[in-house]
C-alpha positions in Angstrom: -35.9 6.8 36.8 -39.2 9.1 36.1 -41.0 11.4 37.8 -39.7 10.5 41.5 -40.7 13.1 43.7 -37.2 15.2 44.7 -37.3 18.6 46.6 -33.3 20.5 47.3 -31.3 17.2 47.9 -30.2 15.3 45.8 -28.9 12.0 47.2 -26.1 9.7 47.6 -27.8 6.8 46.1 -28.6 8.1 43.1 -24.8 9.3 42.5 -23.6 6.3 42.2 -26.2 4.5 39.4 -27.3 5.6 36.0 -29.7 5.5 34.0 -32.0 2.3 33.9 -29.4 1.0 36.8 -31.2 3.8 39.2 -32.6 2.6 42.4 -36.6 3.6 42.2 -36.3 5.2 46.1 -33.5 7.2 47.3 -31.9 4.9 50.3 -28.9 5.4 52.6 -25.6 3.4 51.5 -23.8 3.4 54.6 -20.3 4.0 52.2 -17.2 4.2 54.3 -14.8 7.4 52.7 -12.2 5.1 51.8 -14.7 3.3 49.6 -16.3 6.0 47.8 -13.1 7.7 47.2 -11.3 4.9 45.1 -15.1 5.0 43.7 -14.7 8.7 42.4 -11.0 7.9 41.4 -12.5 4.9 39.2 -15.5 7.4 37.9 -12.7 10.4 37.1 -14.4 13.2 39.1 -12.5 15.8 39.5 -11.1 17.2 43.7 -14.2 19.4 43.8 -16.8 16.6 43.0 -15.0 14.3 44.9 -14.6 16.3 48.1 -18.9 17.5 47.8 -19.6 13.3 47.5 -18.1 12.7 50.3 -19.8 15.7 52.3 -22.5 14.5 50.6 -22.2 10.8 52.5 -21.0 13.0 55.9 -24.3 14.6 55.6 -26.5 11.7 55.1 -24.9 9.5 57.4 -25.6 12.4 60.1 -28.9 12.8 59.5 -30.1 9.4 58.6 -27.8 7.3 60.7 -27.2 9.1 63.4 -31.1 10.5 63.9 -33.2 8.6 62.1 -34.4 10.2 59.3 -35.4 8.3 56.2 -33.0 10.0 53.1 -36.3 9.4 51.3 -37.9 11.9 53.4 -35.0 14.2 52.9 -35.3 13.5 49.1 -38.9 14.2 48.7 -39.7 16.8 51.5 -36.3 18.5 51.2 -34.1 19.8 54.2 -36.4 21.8 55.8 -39.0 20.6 58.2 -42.2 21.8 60.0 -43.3 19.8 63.3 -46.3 21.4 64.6 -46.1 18.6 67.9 -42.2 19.7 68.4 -40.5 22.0 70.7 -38.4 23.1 67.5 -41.8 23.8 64.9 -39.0 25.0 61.9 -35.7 24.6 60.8 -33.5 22.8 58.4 -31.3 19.5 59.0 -28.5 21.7 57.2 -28.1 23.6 60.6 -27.3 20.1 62.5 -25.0 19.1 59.7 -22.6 22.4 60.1 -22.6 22.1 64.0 -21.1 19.1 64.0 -18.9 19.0 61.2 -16.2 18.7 63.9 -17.0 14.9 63.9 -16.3 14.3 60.2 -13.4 16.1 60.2 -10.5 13.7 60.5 -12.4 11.9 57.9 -12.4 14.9 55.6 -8.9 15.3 56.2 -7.6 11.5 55.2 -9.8 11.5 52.6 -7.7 14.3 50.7 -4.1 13.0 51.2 -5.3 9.8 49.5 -6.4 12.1 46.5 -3.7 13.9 46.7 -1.5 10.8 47.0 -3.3 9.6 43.7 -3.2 13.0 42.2 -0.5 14.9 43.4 -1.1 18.2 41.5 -3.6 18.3 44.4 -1.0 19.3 46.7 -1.2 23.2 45.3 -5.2 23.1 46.7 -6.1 24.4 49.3 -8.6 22.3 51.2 -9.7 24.4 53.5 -10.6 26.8 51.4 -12.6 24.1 49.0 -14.3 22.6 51.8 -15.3 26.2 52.7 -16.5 27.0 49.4 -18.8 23.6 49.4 -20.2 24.5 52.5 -20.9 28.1 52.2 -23.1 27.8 49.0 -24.8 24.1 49.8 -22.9 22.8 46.5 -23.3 18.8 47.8 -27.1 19.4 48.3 -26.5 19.1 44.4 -26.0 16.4 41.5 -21.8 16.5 41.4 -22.1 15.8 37.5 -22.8 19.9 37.7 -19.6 20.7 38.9 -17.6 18.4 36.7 -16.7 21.8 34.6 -15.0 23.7 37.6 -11.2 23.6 38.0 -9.9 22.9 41.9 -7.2 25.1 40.6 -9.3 27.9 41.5 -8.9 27.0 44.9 -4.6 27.7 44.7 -3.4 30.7 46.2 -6.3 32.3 47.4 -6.0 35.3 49.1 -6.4 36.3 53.2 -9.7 38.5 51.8 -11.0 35.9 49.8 -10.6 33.5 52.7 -12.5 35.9 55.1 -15.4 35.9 52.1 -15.8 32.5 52.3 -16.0 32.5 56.3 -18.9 35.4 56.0 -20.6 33.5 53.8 -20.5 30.6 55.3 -21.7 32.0 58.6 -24.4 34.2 56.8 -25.7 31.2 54.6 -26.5 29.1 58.1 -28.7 32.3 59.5 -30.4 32.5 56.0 -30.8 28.9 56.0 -32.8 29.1 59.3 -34.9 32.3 58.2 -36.1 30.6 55.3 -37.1 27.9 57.5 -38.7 30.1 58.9 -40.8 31.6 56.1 -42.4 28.8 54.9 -43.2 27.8 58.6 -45.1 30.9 58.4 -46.5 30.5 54.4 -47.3 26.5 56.0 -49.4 27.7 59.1 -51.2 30.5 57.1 -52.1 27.4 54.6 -53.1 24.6 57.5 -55.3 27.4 59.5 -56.9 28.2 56.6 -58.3 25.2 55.5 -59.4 24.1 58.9 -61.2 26.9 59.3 -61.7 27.4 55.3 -65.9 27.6 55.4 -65.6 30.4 58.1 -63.0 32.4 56.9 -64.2 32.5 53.2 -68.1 33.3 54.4 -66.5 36.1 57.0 -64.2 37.6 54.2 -67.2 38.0 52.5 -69.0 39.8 54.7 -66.2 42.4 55.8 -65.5 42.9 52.1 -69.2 43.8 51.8 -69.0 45.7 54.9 -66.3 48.0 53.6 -67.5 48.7 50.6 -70.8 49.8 52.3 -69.0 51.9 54.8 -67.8 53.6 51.4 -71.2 53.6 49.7 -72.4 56.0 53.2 -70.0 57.9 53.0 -71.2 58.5 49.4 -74.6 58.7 50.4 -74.0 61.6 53.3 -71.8 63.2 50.9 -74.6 66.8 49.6 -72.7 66.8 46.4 -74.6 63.5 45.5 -78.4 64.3 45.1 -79.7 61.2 43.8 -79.4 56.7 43.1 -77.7 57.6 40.3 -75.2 59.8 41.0 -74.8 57.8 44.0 -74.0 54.9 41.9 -72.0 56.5 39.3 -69.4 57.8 42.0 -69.5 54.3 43.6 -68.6 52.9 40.6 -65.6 55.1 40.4 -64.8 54.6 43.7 -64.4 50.9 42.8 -62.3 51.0 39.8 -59.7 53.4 41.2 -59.6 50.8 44.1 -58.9 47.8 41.8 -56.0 49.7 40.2 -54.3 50.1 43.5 -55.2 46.9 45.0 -51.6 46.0 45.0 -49.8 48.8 46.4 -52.3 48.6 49.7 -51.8 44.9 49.9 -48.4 45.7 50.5 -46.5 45.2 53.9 -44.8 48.1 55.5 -41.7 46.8 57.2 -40.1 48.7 59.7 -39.1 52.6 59.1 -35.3 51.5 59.1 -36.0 48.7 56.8 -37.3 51.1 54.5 -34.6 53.5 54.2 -32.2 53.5 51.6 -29.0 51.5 52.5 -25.8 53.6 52.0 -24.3 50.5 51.1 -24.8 50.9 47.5 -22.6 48.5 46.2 -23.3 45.4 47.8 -27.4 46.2 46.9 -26.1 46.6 43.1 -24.2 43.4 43.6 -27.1 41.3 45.1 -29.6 42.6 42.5 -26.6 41.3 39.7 -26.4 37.9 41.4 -30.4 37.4 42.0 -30.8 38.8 37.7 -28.4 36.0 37.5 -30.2 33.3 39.6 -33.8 33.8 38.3 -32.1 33.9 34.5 -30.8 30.2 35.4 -34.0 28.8 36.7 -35.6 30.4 33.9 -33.3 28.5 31.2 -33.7 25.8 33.3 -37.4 25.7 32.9 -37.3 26.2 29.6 -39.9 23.8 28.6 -42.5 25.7 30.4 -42.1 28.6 28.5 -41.8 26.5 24.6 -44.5 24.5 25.5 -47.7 25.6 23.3 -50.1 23.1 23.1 -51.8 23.9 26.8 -50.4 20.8 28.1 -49.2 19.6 31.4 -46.2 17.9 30.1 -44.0 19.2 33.2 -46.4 20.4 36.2 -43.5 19.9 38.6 -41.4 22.5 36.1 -44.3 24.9 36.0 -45.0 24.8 39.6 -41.9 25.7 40.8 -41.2 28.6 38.2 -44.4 30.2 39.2 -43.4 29.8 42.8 -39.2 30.9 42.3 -41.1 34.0 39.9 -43.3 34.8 42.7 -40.1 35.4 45.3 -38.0 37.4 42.6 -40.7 39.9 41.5 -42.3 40.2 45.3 -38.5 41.7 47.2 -38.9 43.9 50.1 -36.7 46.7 50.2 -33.2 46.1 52.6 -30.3 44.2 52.3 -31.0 41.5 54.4 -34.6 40.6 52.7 -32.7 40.8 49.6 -30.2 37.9 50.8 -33.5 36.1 52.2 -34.6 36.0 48.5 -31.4 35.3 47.5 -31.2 32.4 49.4 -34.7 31.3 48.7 -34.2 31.4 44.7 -31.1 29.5 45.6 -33.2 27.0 46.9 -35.4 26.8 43.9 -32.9 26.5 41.7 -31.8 23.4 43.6 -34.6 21.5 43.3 -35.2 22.5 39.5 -31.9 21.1 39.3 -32.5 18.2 40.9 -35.9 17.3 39.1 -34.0 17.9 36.1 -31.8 15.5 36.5 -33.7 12.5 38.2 -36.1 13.3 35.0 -33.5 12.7 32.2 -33.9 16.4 31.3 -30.5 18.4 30.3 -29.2 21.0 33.2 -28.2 24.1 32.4 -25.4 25.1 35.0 -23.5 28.2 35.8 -21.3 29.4 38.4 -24.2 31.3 40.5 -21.4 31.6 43.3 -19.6 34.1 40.9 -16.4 32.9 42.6 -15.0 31.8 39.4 -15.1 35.2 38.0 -14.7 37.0 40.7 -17.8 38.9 41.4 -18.9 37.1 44.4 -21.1 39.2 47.1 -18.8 41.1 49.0 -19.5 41.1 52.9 -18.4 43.7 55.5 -17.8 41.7 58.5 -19.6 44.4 61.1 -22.6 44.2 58.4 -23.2 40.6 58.5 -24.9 40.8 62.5 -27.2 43.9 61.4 -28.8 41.8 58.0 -29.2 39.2 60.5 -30.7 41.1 63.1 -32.9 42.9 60.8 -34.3 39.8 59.3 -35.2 38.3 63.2 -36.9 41.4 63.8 -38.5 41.9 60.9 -39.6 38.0 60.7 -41.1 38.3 64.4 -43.1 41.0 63.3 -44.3 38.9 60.4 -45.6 36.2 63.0 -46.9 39.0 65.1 -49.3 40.2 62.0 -49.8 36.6 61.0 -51.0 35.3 64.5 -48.6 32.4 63.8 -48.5 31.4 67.4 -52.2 31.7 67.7 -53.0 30.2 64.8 -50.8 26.6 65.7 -53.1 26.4 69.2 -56.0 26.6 67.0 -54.2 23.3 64.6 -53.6 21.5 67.4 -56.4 21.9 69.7 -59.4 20.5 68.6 -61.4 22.3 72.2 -59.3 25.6 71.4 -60.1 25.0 67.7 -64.2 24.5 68.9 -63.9 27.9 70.5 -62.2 29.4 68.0 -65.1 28.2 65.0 -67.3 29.4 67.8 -66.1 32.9 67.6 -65.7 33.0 63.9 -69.4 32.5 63.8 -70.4 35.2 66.6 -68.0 37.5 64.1 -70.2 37.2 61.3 -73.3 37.3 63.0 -72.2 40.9 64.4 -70.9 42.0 60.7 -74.5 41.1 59.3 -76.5 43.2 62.6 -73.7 46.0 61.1 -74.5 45.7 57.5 -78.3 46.0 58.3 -77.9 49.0 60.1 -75.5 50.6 57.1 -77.8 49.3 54.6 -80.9 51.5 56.5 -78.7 54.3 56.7 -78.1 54.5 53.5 -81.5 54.0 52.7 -82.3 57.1 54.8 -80.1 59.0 53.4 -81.3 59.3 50.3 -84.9 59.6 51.4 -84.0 62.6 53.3 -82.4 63.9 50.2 -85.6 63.4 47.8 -87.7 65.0 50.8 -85.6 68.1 50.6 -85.4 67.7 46.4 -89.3 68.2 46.8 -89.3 71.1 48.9 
């Protein structure tokens, strides 16, 4: 299969054919767990693939079956969704999945004595601890063929601490799940308002952007250390390259003063910075044809687009813990559907352990922490939406009267900016007669 259109899931369907054998569309197979088990004992997949297909079938049988959404959608949309018309606007089917993994359960739980009755070298696993691990780093949103290298054996004898790791993560990675949702409701509003309103906006950028720099060029103008246009000029000029260079630094967003102090917590920020190097080296390697290719061509578009996009969210982190588990989690996400595009495409998938649970250099959580990095991220997305005018900005989308009024006051905003740049424009004009007046005297 070529070119099919797949986002962070990657689905049941396409598991269980290969190659040429592929189904075109993703669709739902409505396995029971008895049946793909003796599948994946027939295939030779190891406990750990084994256990994540059959999460895998939990998952889409919960969200397809049970509410009605297409696994195509899922498939090509990914897991999060944005539903202007709903009460919910955001949030990812993930969230459902993990609140009611109460009614798989028993499922879960009879699937593994039949593996371990087929493999009983099973019995030293412990399943809880395997199911945990699945769960807390969204391993069955992958292709299984990407675990095939792991050993369950890992998952023998594992420690009280380790255990509690898991838990924290687990509970941290559905609160990060949801805040991501989150930001690209935001990103996805800012994008819909903008071209609705797209001839307004761009002609009334325009105009402020002049009117600023006028507002400069007066200031210029009253200043008695300029005597002439050409002095005038030359310091305006000036004015405007040192403003280019810093462009950046005042496009910035200052977060809250507490966000911006340094966390005492040195080591975990060492840590996260370790595992995000990590993450963005992984997507890199596994868009490696984007950086060989040499010719100008648009072999992989898909590829490029979403290296530009997962370099965008490495190099752009806002200081804090908690934003840099928010970009954690959204590289995670982009690695997952590289992945995924990679693999539906025929390309090879370059695979690590980004958990770092294998060598043992997985994030360490303190348990009081985990409600402060989600707390800060709430209050630090709400402000977002405050300097955004999110809520605003969706009446304007859905209204089409609001949406008149709003067009309406655009337009009464530009006419007011151009009365303004009139009036600067004269008094800047004055003020440099009034300077060759007194030049003559």
């Amino acid at each position: 299969m070529k070119n099919y259109p797949i986002n962070n899931y990657y689905p049941l369907s396409f598991e269980l054919k290969d190659g040429n054998e592929r189904s075109t569309k993703p669709q739902t197979t409505n396995l029971h767990v008895e049946e793909l088990l003796r599948w994946s004992i027939d295939k030779g997949l190891n406990a750990l693939q084994v256990v994540a297909l059959i999460m895998k079938n939990a998952f889409e049988g919960h969200i397809c079956v049970m509410n009605g959404v297409p696994v195509e959608d899922i498939v090509e949309q990914g897991t999060g969704y944005v539903d202007f018309n709903a009460d919910k606007k955001f949030g990812d089917l993930t969230e459902s999945f993990s609140e009611n993994l109460h009614l798989f359960r028993e499922g879960f739980e009879t699937a593994w004595e039949m593996l371990v009755k087929h493999d009983p070298a099973l019995q030293k696993v412990e399943y809880g601890v395997l199911e945990s691990y699945i769960l807390a780093f969204q391993l069955f949103m992958l292709p299984v063929s990407c675990l095939k290298g792991m050993d369950p054996e890992i998952f023998s004898d594992v420690s009280e601490y380790r255990k509690k790791q898991l838990g924290f993560h687990q509970d941290l990675n559905g609160s990060l799940i949801k805040h991501v949702a989150c930001w690209e409701y935001i990103e996805m509003v800012d994008e819909s308002y903008y071209e609705k309103f797209k001839d307004l906006i761009l002609k009334l950028e325009s105009r402020q952007n002049t009117l600023m720099h006028l507002k400069t060029k007066l200031e210029f103008a009253n200043d008695p250390e300029i005597r002439s246009e050409d002095e005038l000029n030359e310091q305006y000029f000036k004015y405007l390259v040192y403003r280019d260079q810093t462009e950046n630094e005042r496009k910035t967003i200052k977060l809250r003063a507490s966000m911006e102090e340094v966390d005492e917590n040195k080591k975990l920020h060492a840590s996260l910075n370790a595992r995000l190097k990590s993450l963005y080296r992984s997507i890199s390697k596994n868009c490696r044809e984007v950086h060989t290719q040499t010719d100008g061509g648009s072999e992989y578009p898909e590829l490029k687009k979403n290296f530009m996009t997962a370099s965008n969210i490495y190099h752009n982190l806002s200081p804090g813990i908690a934003n840099q588990l928010l970009q954690y989690q959204r590289l995670l996400l982009m690695l997952f559907r590289i992945i995924n595009y990679r693999k539906t495409n025929g390309l090879p998938v370059d695979f690590h352990d980004f958990t770092g649970w294998c060598d043992g250099k997985t994030i360490h959580l303190n348990e009081e922490e985990v409600p402060k990095y989600n707390h800060d991220l709430d209050t630090n997305l709400n402000i977002i939406m405050e300097m955004h005018g999110i809520r605003q900005k969706v009446r304007y989308i859905q209204d089409e009267e609001l949406a008149s009024i709003h067009r309406e006051y655009l337009g009464r905003q530009q006419e007011f900016i151009d009365n303004h740049l009139k009036d600067i424009m004269n008094e800047i004009k004055e003020a440099m007669q009034n300077k060759m007046k007194f030049k003559d005297l």
